[in-house]
N, C-alpha and C positions, 0 to 999 in steps of 0.2 A: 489447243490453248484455251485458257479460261475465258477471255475477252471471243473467241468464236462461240464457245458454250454458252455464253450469256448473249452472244447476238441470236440463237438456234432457240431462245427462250421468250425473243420477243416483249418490250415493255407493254405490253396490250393493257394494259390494268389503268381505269380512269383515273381520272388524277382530280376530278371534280368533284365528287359522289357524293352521297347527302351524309350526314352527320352520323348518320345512324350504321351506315353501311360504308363508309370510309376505310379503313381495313380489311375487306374484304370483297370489294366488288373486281370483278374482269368482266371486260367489255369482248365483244365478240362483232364480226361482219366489220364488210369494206363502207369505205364511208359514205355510202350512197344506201347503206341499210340499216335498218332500226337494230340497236345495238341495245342486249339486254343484259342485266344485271343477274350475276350469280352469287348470294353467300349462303352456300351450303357449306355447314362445316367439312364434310368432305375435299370438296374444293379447297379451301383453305388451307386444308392438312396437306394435299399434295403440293399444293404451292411453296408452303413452307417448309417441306422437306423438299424440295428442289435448293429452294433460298439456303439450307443448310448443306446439302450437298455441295452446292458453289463458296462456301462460304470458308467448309472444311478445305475446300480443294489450295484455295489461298493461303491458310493457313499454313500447310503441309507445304507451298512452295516459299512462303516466306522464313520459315523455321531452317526449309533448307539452304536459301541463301544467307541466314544469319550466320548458321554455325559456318559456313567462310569462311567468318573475316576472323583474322589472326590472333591468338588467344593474348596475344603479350601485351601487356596493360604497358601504356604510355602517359605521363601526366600532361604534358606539354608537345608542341614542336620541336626538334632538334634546335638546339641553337645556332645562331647565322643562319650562312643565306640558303633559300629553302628550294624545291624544283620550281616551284610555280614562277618564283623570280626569274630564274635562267630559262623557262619555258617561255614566258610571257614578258620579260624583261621591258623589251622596247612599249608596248602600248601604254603598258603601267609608269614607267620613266615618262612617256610622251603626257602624263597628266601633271608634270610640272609641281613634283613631290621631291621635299627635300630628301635626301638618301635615310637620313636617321627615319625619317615618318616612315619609309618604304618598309626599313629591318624591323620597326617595332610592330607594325600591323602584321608584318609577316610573321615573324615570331608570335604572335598572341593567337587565340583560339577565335575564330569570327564567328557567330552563328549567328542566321537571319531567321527572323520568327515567322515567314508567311511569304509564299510565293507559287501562282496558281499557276506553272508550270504542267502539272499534271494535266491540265486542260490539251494542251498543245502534246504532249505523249498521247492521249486519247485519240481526240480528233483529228490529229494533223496526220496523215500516213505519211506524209515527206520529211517531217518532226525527226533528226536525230540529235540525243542532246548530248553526244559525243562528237559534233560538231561545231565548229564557231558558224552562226548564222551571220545572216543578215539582218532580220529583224526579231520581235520579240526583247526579251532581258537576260534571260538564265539559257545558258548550257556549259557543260562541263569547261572548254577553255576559255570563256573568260571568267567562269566560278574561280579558275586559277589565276589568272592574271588580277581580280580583285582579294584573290587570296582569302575564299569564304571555303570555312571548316566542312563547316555544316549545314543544311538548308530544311527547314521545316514546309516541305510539300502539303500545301492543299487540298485537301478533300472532299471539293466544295460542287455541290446540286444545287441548283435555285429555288428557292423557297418555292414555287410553283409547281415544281414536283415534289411530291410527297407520296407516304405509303410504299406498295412495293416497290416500282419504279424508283425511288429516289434511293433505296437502298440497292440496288441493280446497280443503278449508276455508281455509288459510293465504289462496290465492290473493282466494279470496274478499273476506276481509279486508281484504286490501292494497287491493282493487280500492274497498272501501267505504272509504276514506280518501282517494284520488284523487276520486272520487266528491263526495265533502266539499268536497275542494276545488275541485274543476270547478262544484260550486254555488254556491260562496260565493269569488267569486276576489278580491271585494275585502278579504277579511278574511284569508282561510285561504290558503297557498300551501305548497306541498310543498318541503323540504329536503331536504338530503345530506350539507351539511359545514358547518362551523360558521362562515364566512364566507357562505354561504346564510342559516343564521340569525341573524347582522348584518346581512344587505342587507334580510329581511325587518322586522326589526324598525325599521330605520332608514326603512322605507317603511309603519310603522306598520299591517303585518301579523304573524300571527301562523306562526310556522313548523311545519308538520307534520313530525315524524320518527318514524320506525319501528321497532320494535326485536321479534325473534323468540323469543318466550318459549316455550322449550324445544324443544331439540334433534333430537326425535324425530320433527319437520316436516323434516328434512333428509332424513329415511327412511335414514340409512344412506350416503348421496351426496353427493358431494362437488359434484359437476355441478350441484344442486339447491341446494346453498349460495351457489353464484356465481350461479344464475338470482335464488333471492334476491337479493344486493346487486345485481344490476342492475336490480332492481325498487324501489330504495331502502332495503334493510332496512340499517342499521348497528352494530346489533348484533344478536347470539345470547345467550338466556340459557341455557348448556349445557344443564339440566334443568329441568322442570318440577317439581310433586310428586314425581311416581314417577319411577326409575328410569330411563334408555333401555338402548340395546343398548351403549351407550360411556362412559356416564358414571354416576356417582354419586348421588342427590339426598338433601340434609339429612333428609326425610320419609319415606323409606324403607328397606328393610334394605339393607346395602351387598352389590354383585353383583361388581365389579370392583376392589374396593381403589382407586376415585378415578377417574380415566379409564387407557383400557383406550390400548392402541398408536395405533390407530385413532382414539379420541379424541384422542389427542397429536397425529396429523394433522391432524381438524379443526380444533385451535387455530390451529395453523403456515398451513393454509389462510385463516383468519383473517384472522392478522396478515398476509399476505401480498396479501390482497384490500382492507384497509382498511376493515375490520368488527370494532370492538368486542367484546373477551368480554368476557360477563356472565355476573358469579360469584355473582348472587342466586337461592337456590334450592338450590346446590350442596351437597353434604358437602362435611367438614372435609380429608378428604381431595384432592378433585376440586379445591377450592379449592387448597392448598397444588400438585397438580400445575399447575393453571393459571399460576400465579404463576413458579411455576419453568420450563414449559414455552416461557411466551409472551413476544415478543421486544417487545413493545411494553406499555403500560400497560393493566391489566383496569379495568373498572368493577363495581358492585353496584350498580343498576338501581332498586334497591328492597329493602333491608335496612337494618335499627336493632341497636343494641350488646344483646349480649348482658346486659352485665356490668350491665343496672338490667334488662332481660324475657329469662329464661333459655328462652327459644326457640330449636330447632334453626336456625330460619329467619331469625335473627339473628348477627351478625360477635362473634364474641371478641376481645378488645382485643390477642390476638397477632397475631391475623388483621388486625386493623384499621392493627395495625403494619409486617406483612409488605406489605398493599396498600399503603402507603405509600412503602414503600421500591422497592417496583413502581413507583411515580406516578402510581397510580390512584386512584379515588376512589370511596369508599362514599356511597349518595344516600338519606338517611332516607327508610324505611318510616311510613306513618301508622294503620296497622292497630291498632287496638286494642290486640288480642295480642302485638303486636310491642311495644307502645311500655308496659307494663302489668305486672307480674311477678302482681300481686293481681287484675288482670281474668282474664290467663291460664289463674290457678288455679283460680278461680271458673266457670271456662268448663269447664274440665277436671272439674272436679266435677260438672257439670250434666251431663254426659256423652251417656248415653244421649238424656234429652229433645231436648238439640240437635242428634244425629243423627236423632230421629222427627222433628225439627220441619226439617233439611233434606229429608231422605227426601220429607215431606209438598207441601215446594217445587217440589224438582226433578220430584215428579208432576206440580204444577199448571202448570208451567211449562212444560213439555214437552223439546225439544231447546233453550230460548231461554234461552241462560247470563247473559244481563245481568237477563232475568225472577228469577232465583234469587240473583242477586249483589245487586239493589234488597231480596228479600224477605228475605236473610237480614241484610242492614244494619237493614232497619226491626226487624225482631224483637228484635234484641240491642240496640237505642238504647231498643226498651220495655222490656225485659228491666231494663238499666242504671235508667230512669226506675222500675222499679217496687222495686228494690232488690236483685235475685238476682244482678245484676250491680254490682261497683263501675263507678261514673263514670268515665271516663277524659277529660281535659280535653285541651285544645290546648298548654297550657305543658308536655306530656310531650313533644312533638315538638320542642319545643325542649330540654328535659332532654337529648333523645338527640344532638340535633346539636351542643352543647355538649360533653359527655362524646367523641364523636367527635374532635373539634376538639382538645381536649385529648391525647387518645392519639396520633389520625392525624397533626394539624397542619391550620392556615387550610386549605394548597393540596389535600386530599382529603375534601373534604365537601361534600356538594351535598343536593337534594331529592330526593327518590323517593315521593311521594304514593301512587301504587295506588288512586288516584281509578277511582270506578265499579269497583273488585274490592275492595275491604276496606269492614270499619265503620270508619266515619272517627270522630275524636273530638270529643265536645262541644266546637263553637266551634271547627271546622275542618270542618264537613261539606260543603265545597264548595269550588271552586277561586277562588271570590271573597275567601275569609277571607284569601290567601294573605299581604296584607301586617302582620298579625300578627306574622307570624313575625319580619319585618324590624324590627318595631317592638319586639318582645323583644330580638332582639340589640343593639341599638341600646341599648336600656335597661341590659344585663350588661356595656355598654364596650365592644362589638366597634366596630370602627373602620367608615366606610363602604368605606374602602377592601376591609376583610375580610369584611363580607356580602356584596359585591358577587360574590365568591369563591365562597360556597354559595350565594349565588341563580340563579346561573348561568355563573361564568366559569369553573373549576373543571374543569366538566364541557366546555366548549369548547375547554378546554385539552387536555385530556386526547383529543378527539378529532381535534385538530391534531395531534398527537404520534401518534396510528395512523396519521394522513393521509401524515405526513411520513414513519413507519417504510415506507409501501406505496412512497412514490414512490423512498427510498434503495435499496430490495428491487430495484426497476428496471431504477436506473441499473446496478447492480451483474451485470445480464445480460449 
């Protein structure tokens, strides 16, 4: 299996190394020995034909679990009532949804833009997500009991690793998502475009897609972009937290004034490949250059309006208007913090405690980022329970995509959960709750026509429209 290939490979490669030799250095000896730097281009040439030998290997199983899924294009769900209802009936009835809200969420296409799920396929050996858990947010029954189409799986390394390492892990990833679906073929089937997830959902599967949360897994390479999208990923989300070598991010101090030349390549490569940018994450700056840079329509993956949770890591309503006029579309964040201005604060005050009480985490936890992503949820929902936090409820996620809706307009508003990476809010802790939401807008007057829109059409529009920008890029040779 590729995930043993890539453990037999060892991340040994420094992830600190000086500026010069960042690309190329491997570390050698136990850690009680002086560890010396190698860049001989030799070296580096074997390295990177291994990095491509794994890289091919993926590809070749992803290709083969694509060709699959069933050749018969579907527009829609069948009409009435669907399996997931009669599977999942009772828990979804028990959210105290009127029966109309139930048939029209079910009937519509749902896609979530962002859920680090993949973390917990990786690290977790007890992780199966053909199981209903106990904890975490996402696995495949209650994706059906929430009645979610589609799920755009995370591909996400911490800014902290970089170089070969972070694209190791990347591959890794991807390969535990194919994995997913090589288990579970009757439920789960791997995507690419959003006529893949119509065919799936019309075949009453759920469609896996991909998406590359932050930049700094391209290492700098262009080459390494396009071996991503031929591994499925279709979108980039240019930064993560911190910084890369080319871009900008909201969390950190600014290094380039927004994206750098080179990042204005990667976008152009982008659009040219039929991959997605993702502007969540980004400064205000990197933003506005994307916008202006890219020939086709950006997304925001997983971002909430500034203008009710004054977070960097949220869209200001100029921004939510410039994406707009792009044809893009912002996909609400359900993070706490995001959705909160009074959790925020309150989180901000608590300060130090909740850096001791991550610090405390990411010990117990070791390298296993979905172990620290479950401990700091549970912490801050007792936190909330016990009062040093305000409650944050599930009607704020509708707050945000309302106010969105307003600014942006119906056609740029979608979901963006952060399922399995954020505290989710009371009365959305899981991807079950998700017809809720349908049943709020529905209650404020939105038409079914226009939920159908942020539940998922939205966003498949939006990925037709890169589809179609890659194939006129073509003709045009």
């Amino acid at each position: 299996m590729l995930a043993r290939q890539l453990d037999a490979l060892h991340p040994s490669f420094d992830t600190s190394p000086s500026a010069r030799c960042r690309r190329c250095c491997l570390k050698f000896g136990t850690s009680g020995q002086m560890r010396r730097h190698i860049c001989s281009i030799g070296d580096v040439m074997r390295r990177w034909r291994e990095m491509l030998r794994l890289t091919l290997s993926v590809a070749v199983a992803i290709a083969v679990l694509s060709s699959c899924s069933s050749p018969t294009p579907a527009s829609s769900k069948p009409e009435g009532t669907s399996p997931a209802i009669v599977a999942e009936g009772p828990s979804t009835l028990a959210l105290d949804i009127a029966p109309r809200s139930i048939q029209i969420h079910m009937n519509a296409i749902v896609v979530d833009g962002h859920a680090d799920t993949p973390q917990r396929l990786l690290f977790d050996t007890t992780f199966d997500i053909g199981a209903r858990q106990a904890t975490g947010d996402v696995d495949l029954p209650r994706m059906r009991a929430g009645g979610l189409d589609a799920e755009f799986f995370s591909i996400w390394v911490p800014g902290t690793v970089t170089g070969p390492p972070a694209v190791e892990r990347a591959l890794r990833l991807i390969d535990s998502v194919g994995e997913a679906a090589r288990g579970h073929p009757q439920e789960l089937v791997l995507a690419r475009t959003a006529g893949e997830v119509r065919r799936a959902a019309g075949d009453h599967k759920i469609a896996a897609l991909m998406g590359l949360e932050g930049g700094h897994m391209i290492d700098d390479d262009l080459g390494l972009l396009r071996a991503y999208f031929a591994l499925g990923v279709r979108y980039m989300t240019l930064t993560h937290f911190m910084n890369n070598d080319w871009a900008d991010a909201s969390t950190d101090k600014p290094a380039h004034n927004g994206l750098t030349a080179f990042g204005k390549d990667v976008v152009h490569e982008m659009n040219r490949l039929g991959m997605m940018v993702d502007v969540s994450h980004v400064s205000d700056k990197t933003f506005y250059d994307a916008i202006e840079v890219s020939q086709a329509p950006v997304m925001a993956s997983h971002s909430s309006c500034r203008a009710i949770s004054n977070h960097p890591r949220n869209m200001t309503d100029d921004m939510l208007r410039a994406l707009a006029k792009n044809g893009g579309v912002v996909m609400i964040n359900y993070e706490a913090s995001f959705l909160s201005e009074e959790y925020r604060k309150a989180l901000e005050t608590l300060g130090g405690d909740v850096v001791a009480q991550r610090n405390d985490m990411e010990k117990k936890c070791g390298g296993d980022e979905a172990c620290v992503t479950l401990a700091t949820s549970r912490s801050n929902h007792a936190l909330m329970d016990s009062g040093r936090l305000p409650r944050v409820t599930w009607q704020k996620v509708v707050e945000h995509i309302d106010h969105a809706v307003k600014v942006a307009g119906i056609d740029h508003v979608g979901l963006g959960s952060d399922f399995d990476g954020a505290t989710m809010p009371i009365g959305m802790e899981d991807v079950s709750k998700l017809p809720r939401i349908t049943d709020a807008l529905l209650e404020k007057g939105y038409s079914e026509q226009d939920v159908a829109k942020i539940l998922g059409g939205n966003i498949l529009r939006v990925m037709e429209q890169v589809d179609s920008i890659r194939l006129s890029s073509l003709t045009r040779r």
